[in-house]
SEKESE-558905 format. One record per residue (C-alpha): residue number from 1; x, y, z. Coordinates in steps of 0.25 Angstrom, whole numbers, padded with zeros to 4 digits. Example, Ala and Ser with C-alpha at 12.3 -4.5 7.8 and 13.67 -1.06 7.14 Angstrom:
# residues 2
    nr       x       y       z
     1    0049   -0018    0031
     2    0055   -0004    0029
//
This chain:
# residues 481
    nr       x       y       z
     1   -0059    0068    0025
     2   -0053    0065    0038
     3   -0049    0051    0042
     4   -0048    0047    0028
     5   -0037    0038    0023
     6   -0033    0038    0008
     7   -0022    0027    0002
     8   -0018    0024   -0009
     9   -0009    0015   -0018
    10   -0005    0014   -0032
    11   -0011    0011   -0043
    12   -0006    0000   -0048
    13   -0003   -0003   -0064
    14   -0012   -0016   -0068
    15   -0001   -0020   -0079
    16    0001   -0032   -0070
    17   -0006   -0038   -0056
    18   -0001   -0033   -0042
    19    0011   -0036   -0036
    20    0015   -0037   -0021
    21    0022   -0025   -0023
    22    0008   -0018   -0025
    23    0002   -0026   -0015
    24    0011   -0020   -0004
    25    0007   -0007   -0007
    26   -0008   -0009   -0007
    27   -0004   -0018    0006
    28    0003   -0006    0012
    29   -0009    0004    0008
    30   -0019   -0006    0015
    31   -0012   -0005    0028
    32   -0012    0008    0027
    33   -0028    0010    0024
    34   -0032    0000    0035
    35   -0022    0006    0045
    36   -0027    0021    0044
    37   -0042    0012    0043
    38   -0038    0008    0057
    39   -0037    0023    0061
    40   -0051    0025    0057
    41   -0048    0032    0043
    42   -0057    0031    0031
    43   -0048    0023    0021
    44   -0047    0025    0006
    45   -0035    0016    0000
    46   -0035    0014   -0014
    47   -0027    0008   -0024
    48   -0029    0004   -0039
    49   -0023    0002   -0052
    50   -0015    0010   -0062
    51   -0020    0006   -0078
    52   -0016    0018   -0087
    53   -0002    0013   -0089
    54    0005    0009   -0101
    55    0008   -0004   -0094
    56   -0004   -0006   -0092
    57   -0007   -0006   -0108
    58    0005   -0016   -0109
    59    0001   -0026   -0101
    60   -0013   -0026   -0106
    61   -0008   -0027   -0119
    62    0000   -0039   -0115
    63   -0012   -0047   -0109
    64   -0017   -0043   -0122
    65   -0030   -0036   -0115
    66   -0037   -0022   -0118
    67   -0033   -0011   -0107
    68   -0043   -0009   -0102
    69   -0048   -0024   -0098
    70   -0032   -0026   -0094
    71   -0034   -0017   -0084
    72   -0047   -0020   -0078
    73   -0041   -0034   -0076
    74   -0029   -0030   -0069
    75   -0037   -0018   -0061
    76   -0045   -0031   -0056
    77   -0032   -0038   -0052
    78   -0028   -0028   -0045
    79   -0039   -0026   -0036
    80   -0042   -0039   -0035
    81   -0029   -0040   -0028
    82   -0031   -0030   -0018
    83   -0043   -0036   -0015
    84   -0037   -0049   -0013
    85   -0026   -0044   -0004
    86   -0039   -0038    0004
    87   -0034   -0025    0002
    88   -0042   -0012    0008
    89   -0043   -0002   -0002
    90   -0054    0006   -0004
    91   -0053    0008   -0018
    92   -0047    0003   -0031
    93   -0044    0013   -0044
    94   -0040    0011   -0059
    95   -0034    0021   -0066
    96   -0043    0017   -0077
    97   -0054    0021   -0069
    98   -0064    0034   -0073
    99   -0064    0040   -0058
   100   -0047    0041   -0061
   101   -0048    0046   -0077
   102   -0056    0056   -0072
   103   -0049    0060   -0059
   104   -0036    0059   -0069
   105   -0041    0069   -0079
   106   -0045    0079   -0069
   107   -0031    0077   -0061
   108   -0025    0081   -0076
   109   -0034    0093   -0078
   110   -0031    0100   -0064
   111   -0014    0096   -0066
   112   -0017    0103   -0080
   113   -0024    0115   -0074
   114   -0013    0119   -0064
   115   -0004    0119   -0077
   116    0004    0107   -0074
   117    0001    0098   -0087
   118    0007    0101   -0099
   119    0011    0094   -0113
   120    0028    0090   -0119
   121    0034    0079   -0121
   122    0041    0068   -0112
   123    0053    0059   -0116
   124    0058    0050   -0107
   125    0060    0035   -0100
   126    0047    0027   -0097
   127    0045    0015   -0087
   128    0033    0007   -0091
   129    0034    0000   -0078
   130    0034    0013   -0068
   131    0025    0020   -0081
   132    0034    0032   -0077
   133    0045    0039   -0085
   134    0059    0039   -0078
   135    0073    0047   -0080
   136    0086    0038   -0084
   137    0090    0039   -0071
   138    0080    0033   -0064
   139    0084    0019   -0073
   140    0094    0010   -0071
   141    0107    0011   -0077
   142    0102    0002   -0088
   143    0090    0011   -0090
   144    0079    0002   -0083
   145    0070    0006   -0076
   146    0073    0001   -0061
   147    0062   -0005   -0055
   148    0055   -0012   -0070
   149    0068   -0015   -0076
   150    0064   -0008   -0089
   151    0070    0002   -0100
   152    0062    0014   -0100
   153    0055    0019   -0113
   154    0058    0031   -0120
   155    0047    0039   -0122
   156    0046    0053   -0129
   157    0029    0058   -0129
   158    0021    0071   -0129
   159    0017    0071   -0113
   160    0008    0078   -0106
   161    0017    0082   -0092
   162    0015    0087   -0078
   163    0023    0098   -0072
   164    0029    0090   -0060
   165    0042    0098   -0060
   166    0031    0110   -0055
   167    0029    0104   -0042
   168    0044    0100   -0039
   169    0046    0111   -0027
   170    0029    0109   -0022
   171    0033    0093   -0021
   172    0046    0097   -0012
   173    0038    0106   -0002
   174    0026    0095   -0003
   175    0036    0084    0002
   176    0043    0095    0012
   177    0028    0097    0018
   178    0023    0081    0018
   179    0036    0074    0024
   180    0029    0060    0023
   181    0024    0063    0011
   182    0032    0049    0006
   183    0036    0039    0015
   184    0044    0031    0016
   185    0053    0045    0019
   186    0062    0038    0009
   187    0054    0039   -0002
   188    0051    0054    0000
   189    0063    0056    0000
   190    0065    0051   -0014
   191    0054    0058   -0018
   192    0059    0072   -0012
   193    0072    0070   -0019
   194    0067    0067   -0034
   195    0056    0080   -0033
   196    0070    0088   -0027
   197    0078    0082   -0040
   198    0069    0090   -0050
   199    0054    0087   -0056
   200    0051    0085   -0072
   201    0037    0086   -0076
   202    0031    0074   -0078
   203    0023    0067   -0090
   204    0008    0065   -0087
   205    0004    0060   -0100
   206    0006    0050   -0111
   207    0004    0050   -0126
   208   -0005    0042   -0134
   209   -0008    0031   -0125
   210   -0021    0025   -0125
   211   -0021    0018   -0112
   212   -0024    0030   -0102
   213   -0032    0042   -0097
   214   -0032    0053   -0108
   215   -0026    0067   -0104
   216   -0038    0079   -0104
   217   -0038    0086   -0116
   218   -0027    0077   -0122
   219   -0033    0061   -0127
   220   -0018    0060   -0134
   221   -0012    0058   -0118
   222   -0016    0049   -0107
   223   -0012    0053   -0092
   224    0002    0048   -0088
   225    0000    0034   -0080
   226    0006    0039   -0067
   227    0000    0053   -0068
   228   -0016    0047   -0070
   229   -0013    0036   -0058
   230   -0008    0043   -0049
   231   -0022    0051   -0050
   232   -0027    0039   -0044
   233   -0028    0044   -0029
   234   -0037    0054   -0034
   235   -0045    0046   -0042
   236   -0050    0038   -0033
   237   -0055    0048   -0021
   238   -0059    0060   -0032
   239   -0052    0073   -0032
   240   -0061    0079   -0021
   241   -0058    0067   -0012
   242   -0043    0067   -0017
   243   -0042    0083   -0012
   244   -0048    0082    0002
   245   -0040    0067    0004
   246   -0029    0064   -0005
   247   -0022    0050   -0003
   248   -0017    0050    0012
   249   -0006    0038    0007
   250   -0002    0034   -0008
   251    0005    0020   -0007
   252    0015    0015   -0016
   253    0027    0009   -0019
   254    0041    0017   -0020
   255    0042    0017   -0033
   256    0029    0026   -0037
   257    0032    0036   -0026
   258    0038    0047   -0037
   259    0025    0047   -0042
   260    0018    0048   -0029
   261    0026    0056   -0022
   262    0030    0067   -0033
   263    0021    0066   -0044
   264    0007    0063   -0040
   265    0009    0076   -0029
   266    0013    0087   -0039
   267    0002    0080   -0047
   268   -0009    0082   -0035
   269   -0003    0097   -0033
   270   -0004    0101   -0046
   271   -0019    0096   -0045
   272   -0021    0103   -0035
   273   -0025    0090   -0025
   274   -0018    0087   -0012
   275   -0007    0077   -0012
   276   -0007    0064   -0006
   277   -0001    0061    0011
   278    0008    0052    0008
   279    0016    0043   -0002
   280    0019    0029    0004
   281    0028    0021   -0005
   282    0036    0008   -0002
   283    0048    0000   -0008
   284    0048   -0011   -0018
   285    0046   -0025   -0017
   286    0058   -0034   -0021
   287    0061   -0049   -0025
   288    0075   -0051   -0025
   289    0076   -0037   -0024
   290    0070   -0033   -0038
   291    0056   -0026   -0038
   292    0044   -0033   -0036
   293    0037   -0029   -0051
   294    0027   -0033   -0060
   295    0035   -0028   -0072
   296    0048   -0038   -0067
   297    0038   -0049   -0066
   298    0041   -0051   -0050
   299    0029   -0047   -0046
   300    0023   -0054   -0033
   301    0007   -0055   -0032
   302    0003   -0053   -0018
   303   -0013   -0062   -0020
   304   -0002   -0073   -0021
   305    0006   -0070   -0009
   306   -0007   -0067    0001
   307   -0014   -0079   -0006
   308   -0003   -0087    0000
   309   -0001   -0080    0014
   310   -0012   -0070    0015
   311   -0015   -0055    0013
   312   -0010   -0053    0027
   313    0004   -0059    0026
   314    0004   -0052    0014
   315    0003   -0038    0018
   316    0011   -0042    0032
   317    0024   -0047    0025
   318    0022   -0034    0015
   319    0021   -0025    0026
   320    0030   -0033    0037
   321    0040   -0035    0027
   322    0044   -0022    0020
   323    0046   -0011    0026
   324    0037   -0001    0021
   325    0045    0008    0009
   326    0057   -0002    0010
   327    0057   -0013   -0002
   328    0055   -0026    0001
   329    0057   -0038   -0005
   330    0044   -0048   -0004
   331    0047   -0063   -0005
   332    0038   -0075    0000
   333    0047   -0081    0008
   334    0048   -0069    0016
   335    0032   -0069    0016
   336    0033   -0084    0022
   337    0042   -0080    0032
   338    0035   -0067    0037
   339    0020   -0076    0036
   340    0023   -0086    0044
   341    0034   -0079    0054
   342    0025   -0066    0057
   343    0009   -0072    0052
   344    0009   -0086    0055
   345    0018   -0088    0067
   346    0017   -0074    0072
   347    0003   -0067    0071
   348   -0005   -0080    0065
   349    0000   -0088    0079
   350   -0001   -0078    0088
   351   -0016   -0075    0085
   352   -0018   -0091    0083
   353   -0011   -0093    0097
   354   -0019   -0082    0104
   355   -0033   -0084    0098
   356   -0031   -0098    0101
   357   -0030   -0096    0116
   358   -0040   -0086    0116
   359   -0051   -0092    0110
   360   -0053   -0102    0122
   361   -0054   -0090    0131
   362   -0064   -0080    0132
   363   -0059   -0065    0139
   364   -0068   -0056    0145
   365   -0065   -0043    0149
   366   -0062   -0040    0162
   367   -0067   -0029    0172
   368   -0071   -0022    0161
   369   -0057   -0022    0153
   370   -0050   -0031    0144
   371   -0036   -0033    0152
   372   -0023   -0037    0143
   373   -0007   -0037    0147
   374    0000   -0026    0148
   375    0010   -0030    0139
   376   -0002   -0032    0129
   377   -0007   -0019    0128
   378    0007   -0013    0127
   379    0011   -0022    0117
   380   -0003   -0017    0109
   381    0001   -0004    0110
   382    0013   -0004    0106
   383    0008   -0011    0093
   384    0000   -0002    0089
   385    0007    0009    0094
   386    0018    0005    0083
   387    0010   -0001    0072
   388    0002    0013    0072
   389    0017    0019    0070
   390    0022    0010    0059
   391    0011    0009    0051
   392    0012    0025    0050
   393    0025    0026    0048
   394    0024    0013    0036
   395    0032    0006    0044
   396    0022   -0007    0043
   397    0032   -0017    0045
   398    0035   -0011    0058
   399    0020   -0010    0061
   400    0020   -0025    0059
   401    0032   -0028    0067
   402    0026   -0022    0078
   403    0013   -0030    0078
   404    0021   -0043    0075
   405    0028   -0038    0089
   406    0016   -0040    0096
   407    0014   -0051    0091
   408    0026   -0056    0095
   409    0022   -0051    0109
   410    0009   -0058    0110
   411    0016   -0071    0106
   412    0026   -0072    0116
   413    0016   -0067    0126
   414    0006   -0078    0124
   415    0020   -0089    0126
   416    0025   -0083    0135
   417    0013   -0081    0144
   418    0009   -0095    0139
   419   -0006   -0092    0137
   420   -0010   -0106    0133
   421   -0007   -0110    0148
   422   -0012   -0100    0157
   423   -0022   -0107    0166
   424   -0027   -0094    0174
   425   -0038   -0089    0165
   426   -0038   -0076    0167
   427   -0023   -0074    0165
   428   -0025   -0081    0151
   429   -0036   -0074    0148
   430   -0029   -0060    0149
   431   -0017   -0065    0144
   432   -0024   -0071    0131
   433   -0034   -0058    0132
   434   -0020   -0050    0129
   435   -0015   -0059    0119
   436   -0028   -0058    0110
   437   -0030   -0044    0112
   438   -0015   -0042    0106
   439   -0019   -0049    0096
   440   -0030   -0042    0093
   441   -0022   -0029    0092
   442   -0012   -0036    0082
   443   -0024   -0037    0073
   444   -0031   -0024    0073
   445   -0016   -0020    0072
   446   -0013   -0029    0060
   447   -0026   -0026    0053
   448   -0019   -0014    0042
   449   -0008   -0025    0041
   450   -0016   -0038    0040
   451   -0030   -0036    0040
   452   -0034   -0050    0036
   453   -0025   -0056    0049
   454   -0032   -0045    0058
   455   -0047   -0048    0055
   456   -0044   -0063    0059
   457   -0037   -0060    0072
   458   -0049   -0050    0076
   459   -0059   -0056    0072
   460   -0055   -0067    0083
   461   -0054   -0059    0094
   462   -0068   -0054    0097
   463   -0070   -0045    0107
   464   -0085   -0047    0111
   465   -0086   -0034    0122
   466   -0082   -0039    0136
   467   -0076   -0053    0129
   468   -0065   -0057    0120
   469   -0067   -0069    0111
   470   -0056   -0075    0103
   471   -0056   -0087    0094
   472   -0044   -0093    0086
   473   -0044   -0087    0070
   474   -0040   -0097    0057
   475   -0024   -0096    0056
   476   -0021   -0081    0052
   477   -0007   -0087    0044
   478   -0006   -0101    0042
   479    0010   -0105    0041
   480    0016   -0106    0027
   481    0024   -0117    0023
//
């Protein structure tokens, strides 16, 4: 399967709309499928939603709605968002879904056939909100959970449980062997350090609950939340597909990495399935430096923010902004600021200038060659030279600067050079020839980034053989009051 490119994301619990915490990391996934698309691979970047969890129960019981018709609704949300943020992905699961039961149940039997399932009993603190157990020292000192700012509940059950602590010492010369394995390096390191401190086996099931995928052989449990979605990846490609291609990059926030980065492997070597590349997890979203969550009611939605300044300046401020990994704290007034400094008085007028001055002329190729400054194609280069860098090191902030630093260039060319005012044709026809063809770069370099905004900008620079035709598009980013 050569020049294949799988991605993918969470799945996301449908007790409540997406937020633009979730929207980031779809953002971030969908720059990463259209750039390696760019590179000529065949992409498959999938997302989806997560529906056997208790919360899930909760909050359709709150709306006062059967299960299963609360969650086809917010499944419909869900994608409906992703469509409407124009998002690329190539496929869309829910964990209610036969193709992931069925991929789930056969998962179980070959963990329970290597002799790494067994049955006892589990007493300890669960987070409703992570749908994970946690230690007391993992809490705050007033025994909350950190991020939901809710008491654990004790819970004492019959469990079926998986024999994590087995793969403790084949997880530490996995990592040794894959040192990128979780970037940023940071978090690997947090990772390396927990699996080093000591692995307990894990509980995989839950008892008498009705809401969930029933264990083989055993109707009395239903699969652990986190244990059937993480199954997902699978799910969707099949188990022959998964084992000559596993997921090249799972995308997600820093706060599901353990799961990711510890669990889900030993889970995969005790199948006997190849693991993953690579875990790509970011930081938190803050206002005033609390947590963007649903559970806390802060919750941002991110169709009300591109409805107002569009899909592009959406994912530019999201990926110009915060660093990649680093929390970040999202407010609209930094939004305002960023769209009408870098969008509407930065890119947005240097196309309008440019395309506007080169729609009177017409450029035709000379001797045989198209012929641009220097100082043009060495500002191309460079461009791209470091865009290609960033982009694979995650630094997509950096990426961006560097294209805004063309940008920059091409502005204060076309003032200083004044090239409104120069009378001798040909002259201004070469200097204007450069101008549009750096813009014409900054698109197709862009197009991962802001795919919307790069469509525009090419689809007014038509090169038609030996000629060049431009024509002036509508305004990319109208200013905002």
């Amino acid at each position: 399967m050569e020049n294949k490119f799988y991605i993918t994301t969470p799945i996301y619990y449908v007790n409540d709309k997406p937020h633009i915490g979730h929207a980031y990391t779809n953002i971030v996934a969908d720059l990463l499928a259209r750039w390696r698309e760019q590179q000529g691979e065949d992409i498959l970047y999938l997302t989806g939603t997560d529906e056997f969890a208790q919360k899930t129960v909760d909050a359709a019981k709150k709306n006062n709605e059967e299960v299963h018709e609360y969650t086809d609704r917010m499944a419909s949300i869900w994608q409906s968002t992703w469509e409407k943020l124009k998002l690329s992905n190539s496929d869309f699961i829910r964990t209610t879904e036969e193709r992931h039961i069925a991929t789930v149940k056969d998962f179980w039997g070959r963990v329970d056939a290597a002799g790494d399932i067994y049955k006892g009993k589990y007493e300890g603190l669960y987070c409703k909100g992570h749908e994970a157990f946690m230690k007391e020292d993992e809490l705050t000192p007033d025994g909350l959970c950190p991020d939901h700012k809710t008491k654990p509940e004790w819970i004492s059950e019959e469990n079926y449980f998986f024999k994590l602590s087995a793969y403790q010492d084949k997880l530490l010369d996995f990592y040794n062997d894959h040192p990128d394995f979780v970037a940023p390096a940071n978090r690997f390191h947090e990772v390396k350090s927990f699996v080093e401190r000591g692995l307990e086996d894990i509980s995989i099931s839950r008892e008498n609950r009705p809401w969930g995928i029933p264990v083989p052989n055993d109707p009395h449990h239903v699969v652990y939340v986190w244990f059937d979605a993480l199954i997902n990846y699978i799910s969707a490609v099949g188990m022959e597909r998964w084992e000559e291609h596993p997921a090249d990059i799972h995308v997600m926030a820093k706060d599901i990495t353990r799961f990711h980065a510890v669990i889900w492997p030993a889970m995969l070597m005790s199948a006997g399935l190849p693991l993953p590349g690579q875990i790509l997890a970011h930081g938190f979203f803050t206002i005033n430096g609390t947590k963007i969550s649903k559970s806390l009611g802060n919750a941002i939605d991110p169709l009300e923010i591109a409805n107002k300044y569009g899909n592009d300046a959406l994912r530019y401020f999201l990926l110009r902004e915060i660093p990649f990994g680093e929390d970040g704290d999202f407010s609209e007034e930094k939004m305002k600021e960023r769209y009408n400094g870098d969008l509407a008085n930065g890119l947005g007028n240097f196309a309008a200038r440019v395309l506007t001055l080169a729609e009177k002329e017409e450029f035709v190729m000379e001797n045989g060659e198209w012929r641009m400054e220097n100082e043009f194609q060495e500002q191309i280069d460079k461009m791209k030279k470091t865009v290609y860098a960033k982009v694979n090191q995650f630094r997509f902030h950096e990426a961006l600067a560097a294209v805004w630093e063309a940008i920059a260039f091409g502005d204060k060319y076309v003032n200083e050079n004044k090239l409104w005012a120069i009378a001798d044709e040909k002259e201004r026809r070469r200097k204007l020839f450069s101008a549009v063809t750096l813009l014409d770069n900054l698109a197709a370099t862009l197009l991962p980034f802001m795919p919307e905004t790069s469509r525009k900008i090419t689809a007014s620079i038509q090169w038609e053989g030996k000629r060049l035709k431009a024509k002036k598009p509508e305004i990319l980013f109208p200013r905002i009051r």
